[in-house]
C-alpha positions in Angstrom: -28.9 26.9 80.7 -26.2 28.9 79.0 -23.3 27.3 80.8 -23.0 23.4 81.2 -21.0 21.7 83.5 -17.5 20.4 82.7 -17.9 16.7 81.4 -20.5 18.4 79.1 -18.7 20.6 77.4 -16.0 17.9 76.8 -18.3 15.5 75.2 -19.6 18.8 72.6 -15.7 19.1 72.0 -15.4 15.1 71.5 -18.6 14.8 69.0 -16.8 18.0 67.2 -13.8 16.4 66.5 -14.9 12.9 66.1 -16.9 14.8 63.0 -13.9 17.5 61.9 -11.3 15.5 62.5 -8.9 18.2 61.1 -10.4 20.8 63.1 -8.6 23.9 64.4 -8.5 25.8 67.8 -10.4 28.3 66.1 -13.0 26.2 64.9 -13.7 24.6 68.1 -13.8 28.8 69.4 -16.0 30.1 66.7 -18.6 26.9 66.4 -19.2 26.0 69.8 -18.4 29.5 71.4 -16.1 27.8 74.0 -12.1 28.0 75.1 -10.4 24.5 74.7 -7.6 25.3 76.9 -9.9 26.1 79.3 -11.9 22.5 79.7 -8.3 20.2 78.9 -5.4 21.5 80.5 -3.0 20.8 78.0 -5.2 21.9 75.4 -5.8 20.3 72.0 -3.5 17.7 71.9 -4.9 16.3 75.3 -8.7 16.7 73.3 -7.8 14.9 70.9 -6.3 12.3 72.3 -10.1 12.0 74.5 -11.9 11.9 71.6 -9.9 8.8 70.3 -8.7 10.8 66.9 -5.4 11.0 65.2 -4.5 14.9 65.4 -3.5 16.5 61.9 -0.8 18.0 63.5 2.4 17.3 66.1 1.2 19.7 69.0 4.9 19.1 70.3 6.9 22.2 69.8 10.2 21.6 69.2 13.3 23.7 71.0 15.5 26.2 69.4 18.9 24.0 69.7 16.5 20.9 67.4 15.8 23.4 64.9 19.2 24.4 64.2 20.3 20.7 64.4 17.5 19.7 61.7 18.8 23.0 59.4 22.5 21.8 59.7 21.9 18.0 58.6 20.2 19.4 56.2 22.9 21.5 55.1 25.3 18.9 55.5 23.2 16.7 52.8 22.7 19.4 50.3 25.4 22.0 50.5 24.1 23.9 47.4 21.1 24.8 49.2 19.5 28.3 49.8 17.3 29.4 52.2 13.9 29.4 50.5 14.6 25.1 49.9 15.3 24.7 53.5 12.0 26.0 54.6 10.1 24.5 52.4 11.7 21.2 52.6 12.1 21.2 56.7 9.9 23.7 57.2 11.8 25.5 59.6 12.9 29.0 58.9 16.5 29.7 58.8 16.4 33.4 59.2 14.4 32.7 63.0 17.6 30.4 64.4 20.8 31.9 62.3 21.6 35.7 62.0 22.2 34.8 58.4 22.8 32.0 56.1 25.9 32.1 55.5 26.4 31.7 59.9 24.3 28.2 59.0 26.6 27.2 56.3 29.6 28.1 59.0 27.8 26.1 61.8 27.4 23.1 59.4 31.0 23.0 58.3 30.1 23.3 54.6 31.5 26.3 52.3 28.7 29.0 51.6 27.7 28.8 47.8 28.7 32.1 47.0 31.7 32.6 48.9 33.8 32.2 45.4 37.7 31.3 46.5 40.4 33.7 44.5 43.1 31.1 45.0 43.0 27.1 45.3 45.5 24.1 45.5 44.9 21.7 42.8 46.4 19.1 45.2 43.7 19.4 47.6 41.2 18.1 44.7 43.7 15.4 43.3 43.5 14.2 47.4 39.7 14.4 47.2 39.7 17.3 49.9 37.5 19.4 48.0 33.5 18.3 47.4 32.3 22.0 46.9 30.9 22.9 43.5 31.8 26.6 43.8 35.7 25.4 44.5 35.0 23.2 41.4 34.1 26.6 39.6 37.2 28.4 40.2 39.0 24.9 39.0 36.9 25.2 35.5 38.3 28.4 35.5 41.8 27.9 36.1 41.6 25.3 33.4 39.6 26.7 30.6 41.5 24.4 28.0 40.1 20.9 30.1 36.9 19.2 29.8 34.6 19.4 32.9 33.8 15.7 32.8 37.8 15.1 33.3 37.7 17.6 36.3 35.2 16.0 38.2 36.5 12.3 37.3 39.5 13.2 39.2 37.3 14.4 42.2 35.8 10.7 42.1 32.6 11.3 40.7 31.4 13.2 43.7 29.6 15.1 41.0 27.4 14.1 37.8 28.5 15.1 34.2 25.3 17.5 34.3 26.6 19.3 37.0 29.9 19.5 35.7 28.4 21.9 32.8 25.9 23.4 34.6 29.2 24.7 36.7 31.2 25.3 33.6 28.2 27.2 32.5 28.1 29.7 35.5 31.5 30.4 35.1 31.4 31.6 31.7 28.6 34.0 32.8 30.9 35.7 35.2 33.3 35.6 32.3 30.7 37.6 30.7 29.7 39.8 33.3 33.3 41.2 33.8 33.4 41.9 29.9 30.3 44.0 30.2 31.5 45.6 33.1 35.0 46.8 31.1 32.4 47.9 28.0 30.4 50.5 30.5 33.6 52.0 31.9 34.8 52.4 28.5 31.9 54.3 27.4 32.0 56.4 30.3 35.5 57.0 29.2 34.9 57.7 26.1 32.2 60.7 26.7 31.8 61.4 30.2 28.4 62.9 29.7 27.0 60.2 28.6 23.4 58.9 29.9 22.0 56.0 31.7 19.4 55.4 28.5 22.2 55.7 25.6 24.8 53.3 27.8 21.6 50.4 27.9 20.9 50.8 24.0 24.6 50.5 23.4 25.3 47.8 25.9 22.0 46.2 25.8 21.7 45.5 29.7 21.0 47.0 33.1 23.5 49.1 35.0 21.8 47.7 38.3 23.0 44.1 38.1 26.6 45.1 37.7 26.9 48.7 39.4 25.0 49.8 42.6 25.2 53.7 41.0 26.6 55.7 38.5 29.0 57.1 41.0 30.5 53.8 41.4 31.2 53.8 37.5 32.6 56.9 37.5 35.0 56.0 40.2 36.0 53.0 38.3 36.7 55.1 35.2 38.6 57.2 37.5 36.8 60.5 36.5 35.2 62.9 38.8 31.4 62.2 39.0 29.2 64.6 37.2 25.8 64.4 38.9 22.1 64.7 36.7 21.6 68.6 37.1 25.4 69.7 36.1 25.4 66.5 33.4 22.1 68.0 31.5 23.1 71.7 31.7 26.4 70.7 29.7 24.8 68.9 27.0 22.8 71.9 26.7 26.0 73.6 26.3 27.9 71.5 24.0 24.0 70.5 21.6 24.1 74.6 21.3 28.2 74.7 20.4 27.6 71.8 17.8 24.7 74.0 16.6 26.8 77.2 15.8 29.4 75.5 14.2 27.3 73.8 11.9 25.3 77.6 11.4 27.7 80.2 12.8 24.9 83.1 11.7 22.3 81.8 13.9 20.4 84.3 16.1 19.3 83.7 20.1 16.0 83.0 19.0 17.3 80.4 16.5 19.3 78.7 18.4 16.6 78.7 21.4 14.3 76.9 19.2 16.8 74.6 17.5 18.4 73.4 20.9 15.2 73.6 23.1 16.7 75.5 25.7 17.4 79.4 26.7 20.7 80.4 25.7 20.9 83.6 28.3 20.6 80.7 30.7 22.7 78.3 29.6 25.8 80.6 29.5 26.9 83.1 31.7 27.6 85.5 29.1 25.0 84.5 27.1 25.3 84.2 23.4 28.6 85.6 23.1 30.4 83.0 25.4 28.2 80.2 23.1 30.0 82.0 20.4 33.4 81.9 21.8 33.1 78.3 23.2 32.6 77.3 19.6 35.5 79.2 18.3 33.6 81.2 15.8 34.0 84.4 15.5 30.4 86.7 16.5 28.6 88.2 13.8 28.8 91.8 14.8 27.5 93.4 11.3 23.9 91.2 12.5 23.8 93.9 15.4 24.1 97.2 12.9 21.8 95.5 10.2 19.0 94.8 13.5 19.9 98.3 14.9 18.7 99.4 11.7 15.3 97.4 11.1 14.5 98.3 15.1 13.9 101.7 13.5 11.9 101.0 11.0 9.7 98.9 13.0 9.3 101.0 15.7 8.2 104.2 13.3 5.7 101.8 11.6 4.2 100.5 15.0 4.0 104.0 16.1 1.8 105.1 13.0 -0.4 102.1 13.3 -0.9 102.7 17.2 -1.3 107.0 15.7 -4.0 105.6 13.0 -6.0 103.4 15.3 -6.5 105.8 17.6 -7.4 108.5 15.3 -10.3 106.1 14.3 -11.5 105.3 18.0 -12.1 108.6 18.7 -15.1 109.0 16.5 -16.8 106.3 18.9 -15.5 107.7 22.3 -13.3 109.8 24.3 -9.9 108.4 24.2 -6.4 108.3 26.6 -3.4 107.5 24.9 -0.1 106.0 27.4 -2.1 105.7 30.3 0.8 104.9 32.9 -0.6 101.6 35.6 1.0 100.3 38.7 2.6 97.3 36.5 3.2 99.4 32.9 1.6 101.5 30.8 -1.6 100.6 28.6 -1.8 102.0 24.9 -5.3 103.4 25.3 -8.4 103.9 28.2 -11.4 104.3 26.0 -14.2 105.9 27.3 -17.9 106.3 26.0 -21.6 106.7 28.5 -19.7 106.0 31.6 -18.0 103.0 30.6 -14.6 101.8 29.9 -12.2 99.6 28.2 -8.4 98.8 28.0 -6.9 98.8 24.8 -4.0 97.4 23.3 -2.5 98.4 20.2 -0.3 95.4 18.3 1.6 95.8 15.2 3.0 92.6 14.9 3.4 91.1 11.1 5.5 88.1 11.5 3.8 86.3 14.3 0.0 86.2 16.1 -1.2 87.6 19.4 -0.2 84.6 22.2 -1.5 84.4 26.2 1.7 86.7 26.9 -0.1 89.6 25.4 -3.2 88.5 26.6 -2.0 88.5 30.5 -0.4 92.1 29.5 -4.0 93.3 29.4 -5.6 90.8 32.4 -2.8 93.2 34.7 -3.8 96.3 33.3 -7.7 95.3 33.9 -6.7 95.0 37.8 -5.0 97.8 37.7 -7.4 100.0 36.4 -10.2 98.1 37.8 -12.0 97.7 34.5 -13.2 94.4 33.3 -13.0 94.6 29.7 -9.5 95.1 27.3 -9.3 95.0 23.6 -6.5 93.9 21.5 -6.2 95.6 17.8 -4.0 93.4 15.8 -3.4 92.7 11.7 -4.8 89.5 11.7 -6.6 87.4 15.2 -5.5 84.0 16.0 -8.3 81.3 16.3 -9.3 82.1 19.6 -10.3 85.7 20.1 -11.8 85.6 23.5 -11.1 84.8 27.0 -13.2 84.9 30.1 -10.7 85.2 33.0 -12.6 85.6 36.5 -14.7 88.3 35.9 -12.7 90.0 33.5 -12.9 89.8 29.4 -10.6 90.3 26.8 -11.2 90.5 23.0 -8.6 90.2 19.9 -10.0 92.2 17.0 -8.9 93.3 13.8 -8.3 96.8 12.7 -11.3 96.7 10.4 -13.6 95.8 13.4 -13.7 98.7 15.2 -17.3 99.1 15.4 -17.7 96.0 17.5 -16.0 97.9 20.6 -19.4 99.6 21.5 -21.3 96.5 21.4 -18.7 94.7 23.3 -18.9 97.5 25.9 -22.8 96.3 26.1 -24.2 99.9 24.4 
């Protein structure tokens, strides 16, 4: 039968027990598929005591008002306690019976350890009214000159010797802390722009165990906070000053590289302002001299762009400044039917980059062609890209002959 009657089912529970004497509800649940509290009324305790076997455990629970009782004397018996040592020792959790630890110190009439007292009356220690070791910390401080043992002598030997430096110990570290504190607002002081990364190099510790943020620094220093964004944009500003003092003929592009950033950006007025935050004068006979070479190079890009075309056309038909939707391509080169977008560069100081290459990707949607050519003086490494369906080739000007093949004819 799949159900027994009652005094069955006790005796299974019984022989269980008798053989797991440390056996759990859930054992009893999952091994013999049946509900304790359901065959002894007051459940486990009253099954063990049937079975004749000492329970593991006190099945008495005890009230809230015990609990705080047993956390006070405990208190009371070690007052430099925290909360983790009361639950292990007592096993009874604090935080479940106060609202906080320090409302358990309060309830047990016993200082809280880190409630540190500004001001104290030595006469309350000669008269043995003070037995708290973070009084006795505040005493050490008050007299560096004296040896801890003396101190604590006086108190009666309420406290050992070890303590007595352990506590001298701790005070010297808040001694330090406060020194660190002073160093970090002075080199906020000092340069206001200053980073989180340079202050722990120079300080050698954390900002977090002495400041909650940099704000808070910054109010201590009694400057007005400069938050992450404006902080980076004006060392930006004063790296590129430094910079043009140190070479006050530096071009844009010179100064971009040098100082990793975009100058046009950086200042409102560009280069200019750079020039006049640094107090140097601008080089205005640079802008005739480039005004000059602009001529030059634009006659001598204009008879390449002339000669390569000339060439082309003794392999196909060929339109020269064919205007798009998003700028003008240099040549549409035609030949059975078939097209190609050509671009013409004349560049001698530098290779062809992805710039030039997306320059001909837009004109390939534009015109609806899937194959562009780029003529240069010398190709870069890579001289083909597959984009989608489109293709684009880099060639030199001595490979003209490869734009049929490239066109498939």
């Amino acid at each position: 039968m799949r159900y027994k009657d009652l005094n069955f089912q006790k005796e299974r529970i019984r022989k269980f027990l008798r053989k797991n004497p440390k056996a759990t509800w859930n054992d009893i649940r999952i091994k013999l598929h049946i509900h304790p509290e359901r065959i002894y009324k007051n459940g486990l305790s009253e099954a063990f005591k049937d079975a004749k076997v000492k329970p593991p455990r006190n099945f008495k629970r005890k009230t809230p008002e015990e609990n705080r009782n047993i956390i006070i004397n405990y208190i009371k018996k070690h007052p430099n306690t925290s909360s983790h040592k009361i639950l292990n020792n007592t096993k009874v959790n604090p935080s479940s019976f106060f609202n906080s630890i320090r409302k358990a110190f309060n309830a047990a009439e016993v200082i809280y350890p880190r409630d540190i007292k500004k001001t104290l009356n030595r006469d309350l220690v000669e008269k043995r009214q003070i037995n708290h070791p973070i009084i006795l910390k505040n005493i050490i401080e008050k007299n560096k000159k004296v040896n801890p043992k003396e101190i604590f002598k006086n108190i009666g030997g309420l406290y050992s010797e070890k303590n007595a430096i352990r506590l001298q110990n701790q005070q010297f570290r808040l001694i330090n802390k406060e020194n660190k504190k002073k160093e970090i607002i002075r080199l906020i002081k000092e340069d206001p722009l200053i980073t989180i990364p340079e202050i722990i190099e120079k300080t050698k510790t954390h900002l977090d165990y002495y400041f909650k943020n940099m704000e808070e620094i910054y109010n201590k220093a009694k400057i007005k906070f400069i938050n992450g964004h404006k902080k980076r944009t004006l060392r930006k500003k004063r790296l590129v000053i430094e910079y043009i003092r140190k070479n006050p003929l530096s071009t844009q592009k010179e100064i971009n590289k040098a100082c990793r950033t975009h100058i046009q950006e950086t200042f409102k007025n560009g280069i200019f302002e750079a020039y006049k935050k640094a107090d140097i004068k601008y080089p205005y006979e640079r802008l005739r001299l480039y005004g000059t070479a602009t001529k030059e190079i634009r006659k001598r890009s204009g008879d390449f762009e002339d000669s390569i075309s000339n060439k082309l056309q003794g392999y196909g038909k060929v339109n020269r400044l064919v205007k798009t939707k998003r700028g003008v391509a240099d040549i549409i080169f035609e030949r059975k039917n078939k097209k190609a977008i050509i671009e013409i560069k004349d560049y001698q100081a530098k290779d062809i980059s992805i710039s030039q290459v997306k320059q001909v990707l837009k004109y390939l949607e534009d015109c609806s062609c899937n194959l562009g050519v780029l003529i240069c003086h010398k190709k870069p490494k890579r001289d083909n890209f597959l984009i989608g369906e489109n293709k684009i080739f880099i060639i030199e000007e001595n490979e003209l002959d490869k734009i049929p093949l490239l066109m498939g004819l």
